[in-house]
N, CA, C and O atoms as a GROMACS GRO file, in nm:
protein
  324
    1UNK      N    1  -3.878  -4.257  -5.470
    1UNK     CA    2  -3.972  -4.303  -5.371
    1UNK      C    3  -3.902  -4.324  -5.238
    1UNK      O    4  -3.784  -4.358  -5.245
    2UNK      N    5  -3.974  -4.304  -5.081
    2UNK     CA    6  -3.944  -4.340  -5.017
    2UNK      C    7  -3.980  -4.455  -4.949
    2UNK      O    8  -4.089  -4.446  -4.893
    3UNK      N    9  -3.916  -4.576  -4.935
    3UNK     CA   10  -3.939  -4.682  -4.865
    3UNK      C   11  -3.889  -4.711  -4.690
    3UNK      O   12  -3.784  -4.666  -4.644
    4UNK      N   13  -3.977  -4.784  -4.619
    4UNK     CA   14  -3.893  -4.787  -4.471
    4UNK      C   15  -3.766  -4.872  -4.450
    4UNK      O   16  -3.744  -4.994  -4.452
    5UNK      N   17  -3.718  -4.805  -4.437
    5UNK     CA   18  -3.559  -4.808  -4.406
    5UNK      C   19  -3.525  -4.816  -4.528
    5UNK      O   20  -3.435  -4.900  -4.521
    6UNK      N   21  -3.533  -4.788  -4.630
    6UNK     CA   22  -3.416  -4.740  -4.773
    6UNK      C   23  -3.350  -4.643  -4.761
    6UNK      O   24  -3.402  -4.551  -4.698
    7UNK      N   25  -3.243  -4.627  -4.803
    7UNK     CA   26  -3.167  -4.500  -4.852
    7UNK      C   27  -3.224  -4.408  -4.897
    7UNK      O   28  -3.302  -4.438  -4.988
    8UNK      N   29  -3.216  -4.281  -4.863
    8UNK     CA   30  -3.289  -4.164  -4.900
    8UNK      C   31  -3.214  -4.127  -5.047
    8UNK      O   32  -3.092  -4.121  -5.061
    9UNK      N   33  -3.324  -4.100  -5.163
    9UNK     CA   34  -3.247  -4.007  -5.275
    9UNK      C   35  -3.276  -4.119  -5.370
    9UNK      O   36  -3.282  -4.239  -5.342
   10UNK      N   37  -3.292  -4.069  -5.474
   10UNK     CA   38  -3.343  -4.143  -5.598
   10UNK      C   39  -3.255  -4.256  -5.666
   10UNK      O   40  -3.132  -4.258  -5.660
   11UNK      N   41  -3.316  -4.328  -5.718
   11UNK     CA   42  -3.212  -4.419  -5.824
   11UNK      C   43  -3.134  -4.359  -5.923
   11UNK      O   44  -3.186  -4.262  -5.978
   12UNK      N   45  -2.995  -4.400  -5.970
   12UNK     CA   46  -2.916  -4.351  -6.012
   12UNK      C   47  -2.924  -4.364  -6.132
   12UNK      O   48  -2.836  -4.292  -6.182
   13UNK      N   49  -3.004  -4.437  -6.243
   13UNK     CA   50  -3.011  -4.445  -6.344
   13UNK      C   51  -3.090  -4.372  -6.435
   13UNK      O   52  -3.205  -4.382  -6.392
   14UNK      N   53  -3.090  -4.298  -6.547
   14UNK     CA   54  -3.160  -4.178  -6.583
   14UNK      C   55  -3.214  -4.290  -6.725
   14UNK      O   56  -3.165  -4.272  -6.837
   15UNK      N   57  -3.315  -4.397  -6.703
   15UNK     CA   58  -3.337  -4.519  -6.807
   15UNK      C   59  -3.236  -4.589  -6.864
   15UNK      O   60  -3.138  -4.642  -6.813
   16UNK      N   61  -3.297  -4.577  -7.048
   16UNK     CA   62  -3.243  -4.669  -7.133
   16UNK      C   63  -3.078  -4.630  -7.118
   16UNK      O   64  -3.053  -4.517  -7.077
   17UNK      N   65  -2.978  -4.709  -7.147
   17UNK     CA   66  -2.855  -4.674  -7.224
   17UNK      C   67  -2.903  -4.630  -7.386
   17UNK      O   68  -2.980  -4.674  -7.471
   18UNK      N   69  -2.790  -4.496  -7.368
   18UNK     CA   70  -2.852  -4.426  -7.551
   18UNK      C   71  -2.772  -4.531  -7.608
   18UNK      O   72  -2.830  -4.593  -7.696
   19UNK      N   73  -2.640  -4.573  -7.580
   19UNK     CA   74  -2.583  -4.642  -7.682
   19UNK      C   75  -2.612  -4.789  -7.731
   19UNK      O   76  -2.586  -4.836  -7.842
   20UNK      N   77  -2.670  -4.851  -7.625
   20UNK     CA   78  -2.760  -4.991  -7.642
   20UNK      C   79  -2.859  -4.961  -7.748
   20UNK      O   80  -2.854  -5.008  -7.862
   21UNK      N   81  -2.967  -4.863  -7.693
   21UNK     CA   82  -3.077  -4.850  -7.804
   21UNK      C   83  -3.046  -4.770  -7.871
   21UNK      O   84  -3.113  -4.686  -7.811
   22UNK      N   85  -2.986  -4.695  -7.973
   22UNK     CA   86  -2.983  -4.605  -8.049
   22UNK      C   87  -2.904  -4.700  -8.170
   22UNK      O   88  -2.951  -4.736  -8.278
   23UNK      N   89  -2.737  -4.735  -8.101
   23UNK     CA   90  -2.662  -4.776  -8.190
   23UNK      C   91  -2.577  -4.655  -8.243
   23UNK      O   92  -2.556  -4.567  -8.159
   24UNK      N   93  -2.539  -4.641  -8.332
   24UNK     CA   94  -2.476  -4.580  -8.441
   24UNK      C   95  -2.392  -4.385  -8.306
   24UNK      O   96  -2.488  -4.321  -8.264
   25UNK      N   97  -2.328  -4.357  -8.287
   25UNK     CA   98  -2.305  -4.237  -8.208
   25UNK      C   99  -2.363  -4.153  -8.277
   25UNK      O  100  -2.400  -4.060  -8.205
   26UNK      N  101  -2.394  -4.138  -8.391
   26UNK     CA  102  -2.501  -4.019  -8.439
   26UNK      C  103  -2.638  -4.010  -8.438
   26UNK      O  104  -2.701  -3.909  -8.468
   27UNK      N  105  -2.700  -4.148  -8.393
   27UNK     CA  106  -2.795  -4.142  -8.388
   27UNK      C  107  -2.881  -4.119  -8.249
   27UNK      O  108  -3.001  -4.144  -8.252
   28UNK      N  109  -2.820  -4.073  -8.128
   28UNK     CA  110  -2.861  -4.058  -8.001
   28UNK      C  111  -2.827  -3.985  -7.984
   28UNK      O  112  -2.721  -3.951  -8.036
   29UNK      N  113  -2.931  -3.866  -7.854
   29UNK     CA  114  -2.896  -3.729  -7.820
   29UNK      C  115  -2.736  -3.760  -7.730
   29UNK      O  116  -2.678  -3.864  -7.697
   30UNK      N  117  -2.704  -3.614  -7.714
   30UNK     CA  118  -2.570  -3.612  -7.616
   30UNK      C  119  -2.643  -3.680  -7.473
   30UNK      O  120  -2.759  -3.685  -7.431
   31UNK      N  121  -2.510  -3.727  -7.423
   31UNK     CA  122  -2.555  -3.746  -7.284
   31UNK      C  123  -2.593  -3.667  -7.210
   31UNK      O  124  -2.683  -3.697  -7.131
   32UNK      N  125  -2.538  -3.544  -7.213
   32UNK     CA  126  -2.601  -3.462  -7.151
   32UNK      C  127  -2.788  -3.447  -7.119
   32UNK      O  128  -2.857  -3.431  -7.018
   33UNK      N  129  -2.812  -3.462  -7.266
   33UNK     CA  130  -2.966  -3.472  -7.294
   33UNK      C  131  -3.032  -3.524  -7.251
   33UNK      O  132  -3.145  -3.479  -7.236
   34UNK      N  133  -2.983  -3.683  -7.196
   34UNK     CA  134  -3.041  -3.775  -7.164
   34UNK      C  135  -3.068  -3.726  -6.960
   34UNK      O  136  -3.104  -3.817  -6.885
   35UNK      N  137  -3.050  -3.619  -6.916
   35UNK     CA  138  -3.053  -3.605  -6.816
   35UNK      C  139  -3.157  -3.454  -6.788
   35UNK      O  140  -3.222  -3.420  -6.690
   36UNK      N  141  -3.138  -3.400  -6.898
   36UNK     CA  142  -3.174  -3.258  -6.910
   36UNK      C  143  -3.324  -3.293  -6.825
   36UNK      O  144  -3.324  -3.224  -6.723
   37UNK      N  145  -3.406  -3.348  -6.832
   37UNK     CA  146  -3.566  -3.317  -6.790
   37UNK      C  147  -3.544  -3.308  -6.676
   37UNK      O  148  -3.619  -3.221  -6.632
   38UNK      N  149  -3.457  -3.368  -6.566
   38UNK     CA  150  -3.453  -3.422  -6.465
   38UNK      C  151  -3.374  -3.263  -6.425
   38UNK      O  152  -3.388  -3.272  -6.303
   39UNK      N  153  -3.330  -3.179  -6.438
   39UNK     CA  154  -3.239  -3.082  -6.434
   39UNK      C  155  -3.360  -3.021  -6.365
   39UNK      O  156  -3.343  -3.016  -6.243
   40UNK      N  157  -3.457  -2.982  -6.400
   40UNK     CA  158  -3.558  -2.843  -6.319
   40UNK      C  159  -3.649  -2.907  -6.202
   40UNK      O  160  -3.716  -2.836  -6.128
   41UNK      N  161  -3.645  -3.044  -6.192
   41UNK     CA  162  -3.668  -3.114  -6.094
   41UNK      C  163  -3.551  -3.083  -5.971
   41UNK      O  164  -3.563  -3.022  -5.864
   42UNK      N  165  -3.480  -3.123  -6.007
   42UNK     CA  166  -3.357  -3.046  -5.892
   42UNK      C  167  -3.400  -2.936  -5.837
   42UNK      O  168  -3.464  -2.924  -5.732
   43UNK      N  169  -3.351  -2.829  -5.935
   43UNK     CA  170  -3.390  -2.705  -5.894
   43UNK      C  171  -3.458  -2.648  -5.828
   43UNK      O  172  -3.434  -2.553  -5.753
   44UNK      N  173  -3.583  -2.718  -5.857
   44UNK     CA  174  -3.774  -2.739  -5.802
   44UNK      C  175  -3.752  -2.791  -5.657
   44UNK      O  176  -3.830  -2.765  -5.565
   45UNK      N  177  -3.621  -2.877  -5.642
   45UNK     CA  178  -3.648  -2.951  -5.544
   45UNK      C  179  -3.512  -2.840  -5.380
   45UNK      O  180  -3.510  -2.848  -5.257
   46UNK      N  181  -3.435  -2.764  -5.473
   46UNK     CA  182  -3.379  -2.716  -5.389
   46UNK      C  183  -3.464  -2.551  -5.333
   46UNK      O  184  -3.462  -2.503  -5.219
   47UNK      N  185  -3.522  -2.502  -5.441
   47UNK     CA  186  -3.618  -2.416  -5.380
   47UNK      C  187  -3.696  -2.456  -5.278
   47UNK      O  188  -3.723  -2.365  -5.198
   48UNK      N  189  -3.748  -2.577  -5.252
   48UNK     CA  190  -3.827  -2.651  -5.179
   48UNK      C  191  -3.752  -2.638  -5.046
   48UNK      O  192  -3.800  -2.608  -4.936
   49UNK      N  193  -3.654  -2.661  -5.072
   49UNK     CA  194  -3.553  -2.718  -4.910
   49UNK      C  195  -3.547  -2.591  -4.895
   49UNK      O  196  -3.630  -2.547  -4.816
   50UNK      N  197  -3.472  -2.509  -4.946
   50UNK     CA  198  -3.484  -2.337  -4.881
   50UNK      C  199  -3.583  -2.279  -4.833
   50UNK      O  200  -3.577  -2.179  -4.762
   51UNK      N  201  -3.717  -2.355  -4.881
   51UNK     CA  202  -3.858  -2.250  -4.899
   51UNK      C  203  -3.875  -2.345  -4.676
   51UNK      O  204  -3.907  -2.287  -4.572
   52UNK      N  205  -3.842  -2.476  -4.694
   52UNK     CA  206  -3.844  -2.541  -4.577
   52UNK      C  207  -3.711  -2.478  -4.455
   52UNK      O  208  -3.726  -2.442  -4.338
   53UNK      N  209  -3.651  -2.481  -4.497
   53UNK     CA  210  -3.508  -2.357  -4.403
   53UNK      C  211  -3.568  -2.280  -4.348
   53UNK      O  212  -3.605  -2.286  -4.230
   54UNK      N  213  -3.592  -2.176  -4.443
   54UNK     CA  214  -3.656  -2.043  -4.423
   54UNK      C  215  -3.798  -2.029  -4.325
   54UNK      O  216  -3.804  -1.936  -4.245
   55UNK      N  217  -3.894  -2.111  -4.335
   55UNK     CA  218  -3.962  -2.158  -4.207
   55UNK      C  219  -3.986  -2.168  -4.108
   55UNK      O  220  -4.073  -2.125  -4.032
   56UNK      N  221  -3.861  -2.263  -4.102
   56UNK     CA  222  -3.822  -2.343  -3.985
   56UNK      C  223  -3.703  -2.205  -3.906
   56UNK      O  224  -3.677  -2.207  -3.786
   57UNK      N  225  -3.650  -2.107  -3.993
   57UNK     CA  226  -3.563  -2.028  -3.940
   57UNK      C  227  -3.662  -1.941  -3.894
   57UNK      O  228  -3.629  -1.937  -3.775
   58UNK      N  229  -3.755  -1.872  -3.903
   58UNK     CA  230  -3.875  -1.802  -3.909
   58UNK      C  231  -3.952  -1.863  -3.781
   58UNK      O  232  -3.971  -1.789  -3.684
   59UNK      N  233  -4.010  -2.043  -3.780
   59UNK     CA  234  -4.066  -2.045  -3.630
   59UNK      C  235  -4.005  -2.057  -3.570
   59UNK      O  236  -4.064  -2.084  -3.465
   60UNK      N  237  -3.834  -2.056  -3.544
   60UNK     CA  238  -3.789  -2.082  -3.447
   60UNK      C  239  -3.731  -1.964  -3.390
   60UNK      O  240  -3.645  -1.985  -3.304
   61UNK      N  241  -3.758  -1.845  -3.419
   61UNK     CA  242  -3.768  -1.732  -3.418
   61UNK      C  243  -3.907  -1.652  -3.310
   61UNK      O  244  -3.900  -1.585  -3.207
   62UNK      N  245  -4.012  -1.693  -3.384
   62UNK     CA  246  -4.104  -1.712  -3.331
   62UNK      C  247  -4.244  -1.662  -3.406
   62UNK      O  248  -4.357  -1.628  -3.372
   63UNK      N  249  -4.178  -1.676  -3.510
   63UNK     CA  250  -4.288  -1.546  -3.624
   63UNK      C  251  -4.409  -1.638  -3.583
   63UNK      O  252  -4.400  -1.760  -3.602
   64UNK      N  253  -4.556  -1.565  -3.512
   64UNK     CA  254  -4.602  -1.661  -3.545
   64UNK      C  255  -4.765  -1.662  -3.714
   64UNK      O  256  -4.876  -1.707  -3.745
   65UNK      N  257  -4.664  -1.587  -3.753
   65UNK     CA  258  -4.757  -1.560  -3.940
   65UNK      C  259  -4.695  -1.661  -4.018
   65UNK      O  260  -4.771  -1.708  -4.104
   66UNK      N  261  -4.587  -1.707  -4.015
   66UNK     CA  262  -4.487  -1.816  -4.082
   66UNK      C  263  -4.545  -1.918  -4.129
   66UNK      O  264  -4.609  -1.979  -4.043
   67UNK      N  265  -4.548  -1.975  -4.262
   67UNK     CA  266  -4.655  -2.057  -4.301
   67UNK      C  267  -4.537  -2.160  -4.353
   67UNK      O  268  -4.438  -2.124  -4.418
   68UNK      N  269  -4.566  -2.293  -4.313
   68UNK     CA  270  -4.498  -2.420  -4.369
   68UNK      C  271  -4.540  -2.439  -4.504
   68UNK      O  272  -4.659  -2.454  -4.528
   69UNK      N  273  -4.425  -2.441  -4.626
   69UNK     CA  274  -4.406  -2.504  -4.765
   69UNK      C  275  -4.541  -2.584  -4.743
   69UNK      O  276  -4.603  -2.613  -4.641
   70UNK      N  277  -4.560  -2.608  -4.860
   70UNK     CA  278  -4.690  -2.747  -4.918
   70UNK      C  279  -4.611  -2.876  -4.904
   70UNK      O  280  -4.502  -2.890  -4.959
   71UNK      N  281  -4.658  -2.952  -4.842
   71UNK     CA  282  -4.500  -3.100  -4.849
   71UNK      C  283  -4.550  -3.138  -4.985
   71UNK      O  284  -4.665  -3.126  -5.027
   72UNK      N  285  -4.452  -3.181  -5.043
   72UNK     CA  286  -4.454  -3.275  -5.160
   72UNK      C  287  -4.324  -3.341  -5.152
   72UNK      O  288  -4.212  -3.292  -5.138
   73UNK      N  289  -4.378  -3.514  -5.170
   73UNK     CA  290  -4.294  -3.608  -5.057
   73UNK      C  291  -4.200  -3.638  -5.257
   73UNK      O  292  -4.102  -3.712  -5.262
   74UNK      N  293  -4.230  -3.600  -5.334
   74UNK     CA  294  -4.141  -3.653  -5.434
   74UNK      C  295  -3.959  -3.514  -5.412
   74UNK      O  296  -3.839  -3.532  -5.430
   75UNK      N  297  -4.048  -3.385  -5.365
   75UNK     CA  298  -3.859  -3.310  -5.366
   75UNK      C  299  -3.837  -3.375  -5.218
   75UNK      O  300  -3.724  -3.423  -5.216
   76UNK      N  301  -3.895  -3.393  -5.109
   76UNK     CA  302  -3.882  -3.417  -5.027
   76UNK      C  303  -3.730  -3.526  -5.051
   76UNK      O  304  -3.616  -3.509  -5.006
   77UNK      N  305  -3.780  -3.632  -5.134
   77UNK     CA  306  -3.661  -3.720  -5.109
   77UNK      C  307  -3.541  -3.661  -5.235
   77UNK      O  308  -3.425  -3.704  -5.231
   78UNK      N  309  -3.577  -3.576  -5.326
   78UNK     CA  310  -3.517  -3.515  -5.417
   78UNK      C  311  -3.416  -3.428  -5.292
   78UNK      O  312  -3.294  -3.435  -5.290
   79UNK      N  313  -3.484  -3.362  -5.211
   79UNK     CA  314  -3.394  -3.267  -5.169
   79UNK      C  315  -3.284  -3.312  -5.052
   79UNK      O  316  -3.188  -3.250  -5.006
   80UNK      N  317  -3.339  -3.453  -5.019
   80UNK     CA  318  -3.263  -3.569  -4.940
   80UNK      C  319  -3.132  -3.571  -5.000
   80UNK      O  320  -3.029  -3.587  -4.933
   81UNK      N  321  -3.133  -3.556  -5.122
   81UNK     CA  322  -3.009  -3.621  -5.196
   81UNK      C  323  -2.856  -3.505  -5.140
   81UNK      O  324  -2.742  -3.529  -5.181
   0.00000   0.00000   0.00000
C-alpha cells in the first residue's frame, strides 16, 4: 500500500514464520515456497514498469498513437521497489 509520506515498496515479511507454526523441519514447505506466490507478482510488476518506460519513451518522442499502461496502483508501488 501506499501511504502519504511512507516509504515506497511493500512490507518485508512474506506472513507466518514456517518454523513457529509448523514445528518439526519436515513438516513445513522450503523457504523458498513460502515466497513462491509472490514471485509472478514481481514479474507482473516489472512488465508494468517497462510497459510505463516504453510510453513515456514513445511520448516523448512524440508518437502521438502511444497509449499509457492501465495504472494499477498495487505494481505501481511493487515496481517502486
Amino acid at each position: 500500500m501506499k501511504f502519504p509520506g511512507g516509504a515506497p515498496g511493500p512490507e518485508d515479511g512474506c506472513g507466518e514464520n514456517p518454523k513457529r507454526v509448523y514445528g518439526r523441519e519436515e513438516q513445513f514447505p522450503p523457504r523458498a515456497w513460502a515466497t513462491w506466490p509472490a514471485t509472478g507478482q514481481w514479474i507482473e510488476a516489472q512488465e508494468y514498469l517497462r510497459d510505463q518506460q516504453e510510453y513515456e519513451r514513445k511520448h516523448a518522442a512524440g508518437d502521438k498513437d502511444a497509449k499509457p499502461p492501465k495504472r494499477d496502483v498495487k505494481l505501481d508501488t511493487l515496481a517502486a521497489c
